[in-house]
C-alpha positions, -999 to +999 in steps of 0.1 A: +000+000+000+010+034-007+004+067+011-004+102-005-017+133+004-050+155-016-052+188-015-088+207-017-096+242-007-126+234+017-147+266-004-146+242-034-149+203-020-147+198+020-144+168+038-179+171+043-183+169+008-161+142+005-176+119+030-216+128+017-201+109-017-200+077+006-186+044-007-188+053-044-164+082-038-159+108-063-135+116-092-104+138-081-110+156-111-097+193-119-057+187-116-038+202-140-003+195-132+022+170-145+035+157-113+003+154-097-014+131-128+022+112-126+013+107-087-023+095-097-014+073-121+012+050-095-017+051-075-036+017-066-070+007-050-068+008-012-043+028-014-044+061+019-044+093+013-049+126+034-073+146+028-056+185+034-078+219+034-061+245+022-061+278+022-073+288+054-074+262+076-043+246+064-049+211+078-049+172+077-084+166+083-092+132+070-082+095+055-094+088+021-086+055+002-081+051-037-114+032-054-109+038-086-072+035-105-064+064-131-087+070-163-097+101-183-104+130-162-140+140-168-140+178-166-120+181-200-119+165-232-082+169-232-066+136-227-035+143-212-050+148-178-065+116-156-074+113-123-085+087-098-117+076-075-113+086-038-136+078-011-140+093+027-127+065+052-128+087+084-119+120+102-089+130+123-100+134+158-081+166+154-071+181+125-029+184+117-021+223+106+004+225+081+025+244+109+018+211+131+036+196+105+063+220+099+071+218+138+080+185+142+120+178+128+107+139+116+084+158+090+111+182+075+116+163+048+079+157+034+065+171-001+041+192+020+069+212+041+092+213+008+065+218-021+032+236-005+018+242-042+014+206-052-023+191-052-014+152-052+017+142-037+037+113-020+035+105+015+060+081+032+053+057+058+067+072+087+051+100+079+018+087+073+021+068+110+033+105+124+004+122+111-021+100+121-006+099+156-008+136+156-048+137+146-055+107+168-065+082+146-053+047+140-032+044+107 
């Protein structure tokens, strides 16, 4: 299993949004960068994500998990961008702030601290176990 991280700003599709989609999930259409459609398309069913607001809040606030591997992105007719199926698995007890993140020396190395801008990107292990131990919930 691998571990990445989805960025949303909350104004455009919440958590709350993400979790009223229910088992079927939702496409995580709408990404137009390279790297972030090269993320998608390693990506595998069951694999965990985070689900991060941003812009304001700034926070881990959720676990997702991949149901749907890469295809054509539905929003555009272009086929250069794809995206995959993600569906709401549960909320952080409390939610990890970006400056949460930033604090802790383990984390100084993730995309997130390093590449702020990126809407799909890699998590690591440790720091998928940190995270979740920081927004109390199980990995």
């Amino acid at each position: 299993m691998a571990y990445w991280l989805f960025k949303s700003e909350p104004s455009t599709w919440s958590w709350d949004d993400q979790v009223a989609k229910g088992d079927t999930g939702e496409e995580w259409d709408g990404v137009r960068n390279y790297q972030a459609r090269n993320n998608m398309r390693q990506m595998e069913i069951g694999d965990r994500g985070f689900f991060y607001h941003s812009q304001k809040e700034k926070a881990v606030v959720g676990i997702v998990e991949v149901c749907a591997t890469v295809h054509p992105d539905s929003t555009t007719d272009d086929p250069r961008w794809e995206c995959v199926d993600i569906r709401a698995v549960r909320p952080f007890e409390t939610p990890v702030t970006l400056g949460d993140i930033k604090e802790m020396p383990t984390l100084a190395d993730m995309v997130l601290v390093n590449n702020t801008r990126l809407s799909v990107q890699p998590v690591t292990e440790a720091e998928w176990k940190t995270i979740c131990e920081m927004g109390g919930t199980a990995p």
